[in-house]
C-alpha positions in Angstrom: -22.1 -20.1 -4.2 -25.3 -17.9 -4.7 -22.6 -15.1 -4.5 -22.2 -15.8 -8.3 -25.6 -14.2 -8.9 -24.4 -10.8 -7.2 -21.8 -11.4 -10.3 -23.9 -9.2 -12.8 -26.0 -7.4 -10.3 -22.8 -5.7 -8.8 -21.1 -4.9 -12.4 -24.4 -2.9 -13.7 -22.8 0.7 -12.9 -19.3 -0.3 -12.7 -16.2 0.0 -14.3 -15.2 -2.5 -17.2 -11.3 -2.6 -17.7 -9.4 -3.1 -20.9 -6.1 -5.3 -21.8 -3.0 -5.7 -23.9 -1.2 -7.9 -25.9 1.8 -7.0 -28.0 4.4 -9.1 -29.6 7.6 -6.5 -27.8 10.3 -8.3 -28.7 12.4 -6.3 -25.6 13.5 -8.4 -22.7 11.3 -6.5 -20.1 7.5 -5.5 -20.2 5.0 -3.6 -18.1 2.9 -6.0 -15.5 -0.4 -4.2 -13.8 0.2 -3.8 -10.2 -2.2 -1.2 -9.0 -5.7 -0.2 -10.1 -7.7 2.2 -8.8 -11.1 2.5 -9.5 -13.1 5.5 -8.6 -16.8 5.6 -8.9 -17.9 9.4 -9.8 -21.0 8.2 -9.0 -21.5 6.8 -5.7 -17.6 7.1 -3.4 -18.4 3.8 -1.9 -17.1 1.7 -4.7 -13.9 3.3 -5.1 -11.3 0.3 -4.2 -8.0 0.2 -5.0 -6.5 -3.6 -6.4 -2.8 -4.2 -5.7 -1.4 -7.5 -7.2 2.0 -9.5 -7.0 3.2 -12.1 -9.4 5.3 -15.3 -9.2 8.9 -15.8 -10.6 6.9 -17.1 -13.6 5.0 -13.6 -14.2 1.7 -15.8 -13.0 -0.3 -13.9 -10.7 0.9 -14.4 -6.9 -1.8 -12.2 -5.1 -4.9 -9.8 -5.5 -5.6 -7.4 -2.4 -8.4 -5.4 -2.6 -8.8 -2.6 -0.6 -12.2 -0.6 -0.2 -14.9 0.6 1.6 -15.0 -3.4 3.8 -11.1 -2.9 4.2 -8.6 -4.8 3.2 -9.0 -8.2 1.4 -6.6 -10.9 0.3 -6.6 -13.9 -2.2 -3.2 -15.6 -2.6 -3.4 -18.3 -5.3 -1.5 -21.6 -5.7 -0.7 -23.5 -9.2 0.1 -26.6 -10.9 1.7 -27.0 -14.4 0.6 -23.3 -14.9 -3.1 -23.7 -13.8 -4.6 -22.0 -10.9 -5.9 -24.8 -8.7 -6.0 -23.2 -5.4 -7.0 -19.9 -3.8 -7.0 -18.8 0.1 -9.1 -16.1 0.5 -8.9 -13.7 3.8 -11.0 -10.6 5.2 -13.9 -11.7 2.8 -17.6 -11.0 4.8 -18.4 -14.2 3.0 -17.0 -16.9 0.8 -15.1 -19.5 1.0 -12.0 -19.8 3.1 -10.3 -22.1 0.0 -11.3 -22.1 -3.5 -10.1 -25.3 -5.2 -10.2 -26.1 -8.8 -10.3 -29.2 -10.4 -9.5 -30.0 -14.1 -9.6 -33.0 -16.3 -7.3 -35.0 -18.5 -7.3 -32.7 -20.8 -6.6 -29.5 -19.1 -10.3 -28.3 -18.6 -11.7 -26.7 -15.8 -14.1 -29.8 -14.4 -14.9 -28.3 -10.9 -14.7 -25.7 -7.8 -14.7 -27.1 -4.5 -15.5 -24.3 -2.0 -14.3 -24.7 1.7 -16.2 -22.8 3.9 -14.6 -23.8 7.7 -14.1 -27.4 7.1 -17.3 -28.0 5.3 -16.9 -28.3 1.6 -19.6 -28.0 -1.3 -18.5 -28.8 -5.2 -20.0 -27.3 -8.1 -19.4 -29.2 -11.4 -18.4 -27.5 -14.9 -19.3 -28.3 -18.1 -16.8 -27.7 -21.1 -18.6 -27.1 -24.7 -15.6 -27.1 -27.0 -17.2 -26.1 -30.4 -17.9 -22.5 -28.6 -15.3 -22.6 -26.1 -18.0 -21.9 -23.2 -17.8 -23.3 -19.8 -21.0 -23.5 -17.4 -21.2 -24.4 -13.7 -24.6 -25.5 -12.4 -25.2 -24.2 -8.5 -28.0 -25.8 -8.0 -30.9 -25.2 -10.4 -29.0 -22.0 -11.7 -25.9 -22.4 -14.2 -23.0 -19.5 -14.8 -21.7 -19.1 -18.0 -18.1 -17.8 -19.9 -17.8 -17.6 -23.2 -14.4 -17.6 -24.2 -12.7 -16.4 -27.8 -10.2 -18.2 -30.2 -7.6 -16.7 -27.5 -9.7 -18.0 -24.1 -10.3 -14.6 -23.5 -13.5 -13.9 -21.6 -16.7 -12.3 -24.3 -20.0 -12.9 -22.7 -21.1 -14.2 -19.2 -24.8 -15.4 -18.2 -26.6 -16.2 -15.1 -30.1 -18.4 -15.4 -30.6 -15.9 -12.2 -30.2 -12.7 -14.4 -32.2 -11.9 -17.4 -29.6 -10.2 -19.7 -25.7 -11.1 -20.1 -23.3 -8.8 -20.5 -20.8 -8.6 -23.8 -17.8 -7.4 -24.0 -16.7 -6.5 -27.4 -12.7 -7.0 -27.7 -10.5 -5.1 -30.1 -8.8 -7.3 -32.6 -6.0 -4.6 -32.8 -5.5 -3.0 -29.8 -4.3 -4.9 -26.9 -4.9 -3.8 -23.1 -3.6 -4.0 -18.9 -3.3 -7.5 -19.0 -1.3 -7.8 -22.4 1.4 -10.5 -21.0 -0.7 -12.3 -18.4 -2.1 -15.9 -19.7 -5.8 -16.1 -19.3 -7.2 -18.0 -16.6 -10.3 -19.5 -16.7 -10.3 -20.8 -12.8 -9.9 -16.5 -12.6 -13.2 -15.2 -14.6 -14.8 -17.8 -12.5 -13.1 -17.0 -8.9 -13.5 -13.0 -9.4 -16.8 -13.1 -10.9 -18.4 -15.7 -8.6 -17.2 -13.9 -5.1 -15.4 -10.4 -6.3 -19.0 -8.8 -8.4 -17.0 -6.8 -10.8 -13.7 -7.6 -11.2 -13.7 -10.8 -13.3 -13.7 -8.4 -16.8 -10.2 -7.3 -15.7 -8.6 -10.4 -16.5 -8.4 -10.2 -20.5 -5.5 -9.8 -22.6 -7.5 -7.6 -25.4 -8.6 -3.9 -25.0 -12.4 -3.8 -24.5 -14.2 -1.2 -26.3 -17.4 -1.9 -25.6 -19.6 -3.1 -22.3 -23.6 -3.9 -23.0 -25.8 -5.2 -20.1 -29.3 -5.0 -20.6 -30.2 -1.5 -21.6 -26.9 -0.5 -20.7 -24.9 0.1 -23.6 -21.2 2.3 -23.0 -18.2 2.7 -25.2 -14.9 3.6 -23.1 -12.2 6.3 -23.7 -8.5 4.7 -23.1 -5.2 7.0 -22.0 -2.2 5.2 -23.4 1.4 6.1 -22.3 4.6 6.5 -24.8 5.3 2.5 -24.5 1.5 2.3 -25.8 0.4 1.0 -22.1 -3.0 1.8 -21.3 -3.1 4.2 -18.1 -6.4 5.2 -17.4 -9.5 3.9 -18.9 -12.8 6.2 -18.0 -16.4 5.8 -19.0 -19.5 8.5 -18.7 -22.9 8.3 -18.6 -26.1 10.5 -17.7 -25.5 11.6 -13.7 -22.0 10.0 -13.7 -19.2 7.5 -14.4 -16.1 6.0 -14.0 -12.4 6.0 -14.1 -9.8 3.4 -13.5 -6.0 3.9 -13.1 -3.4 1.6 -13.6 0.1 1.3 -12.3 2.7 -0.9 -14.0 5.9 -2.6 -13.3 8.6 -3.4 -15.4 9.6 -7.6 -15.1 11.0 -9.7 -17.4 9.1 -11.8 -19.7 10.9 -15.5 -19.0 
């Protein structure tokens, strides 16, 4: 699973997505089924994400399609918890993702199937600051989760800085009615680079990585749904688009 170390490395000059989380008491709301990202600075990370949800409004499928063509992770749950994913047209990676969680609902382990031959990296819980940390080999991966198990800081022994994301308190984001998933930061940031940070309910204002420090600018329709989220810096940027669906909420 050395991929995870690509998991910073990949996000330095990418897009970071923000979420959303309202209390609407309407039957309906709006689900993110398309984002595109597009990469003013180099076209070969423009990709566009396409996802599908379950009956339950629990995410069915991600399919990424960029500049590798077209790949596809369809995920499998129990009692609400992701505990399976089979990924396809991946150069690398495992062929099943499992996850494994204890008595009390925490994410334990990932067992990684890579054609019939299966390798299991073990988690470690630390409730009094909500952070979990799997140990590949002598390197260990971090989350730190808030109050709300929404993702704030990762860190990689094989990285020297972490990157923060400062959530808004008030304004929610894309993934407003989605419940966090912690078997996702992990999944998307161990084999996906820089899509694990689009998985939080909370608008993120704020994106540090080492000496890279960038506020972001977010488009909101008339239902308050964020649309486009764009950041700038010296000899480029980024911009992200976002589709939505109407589905109801039970």
């Amino acid at each position: 699973m050395k991929t995870f170390q690509t998991f910073f490395l990949a996000c330095c000059f990418l897009i970071v997505l923000s979420c959303n989380n309202d209390d609407d008491a309407t039957p309906q709301d709006a689900y993110p089924t398309e984002l595109k990202l597009t990469d003013y600075t180099n076209a070969v990370n423009n990709k566009t994400v396409t996802l599908t949800y379950n009956n339950d409004n629990t995410i069915a499928s991600i399919t990424i399609q960029d500049n590798q063509g077209l790949k596809t992770k369809q995920y499998a749950y129990t009692n609400g918890k992701i505990t399976s994913v089979a990924n396809s047209g991946f150069l690398s990676g495992p062929d099943v993702r499992t996850f494994v969680y204890n008595a009390s609902g925490k994410l334990s382990s990932i067992i990684d199937d890579v054609s019939g031959t299966t390798e299991t990296f073990p988690i470690t819980y630390n409730s009094s600051t909500n952070t979990y940390t799997l140990t590949d080999g002598g390197d260990t991966n971090t989350v730190v989760l808030d109050a709300s198990d929404n993702p704030t800081v990762y860190s990689n022994t094989f990285v020297a800085s972490d990157l923060i994301l400062t959530l808004d308190s008030n304004n929610s984001g894309v993934f407003k009615n989605v419940s966090p998933q912690i078997a996702l930061q992990f999944d998307l940031g161990l084999y996906v680079g820089h899509l694990f940070y689009f998985f939080n309910q909370k608008q993120i204002n704020h994106f540090q990585f080492g000496v890279q420090d960038f506020d972001f600018v977010h488009t909101r329709d008339s239902e308050n749904n964020i649309t486009t989220v764009v950041y700038n810096f010296s000899g480029g940027g980024s911009q992200l688009d976002i589709t939505y669906e109407k589905r109801n909420r039970f």
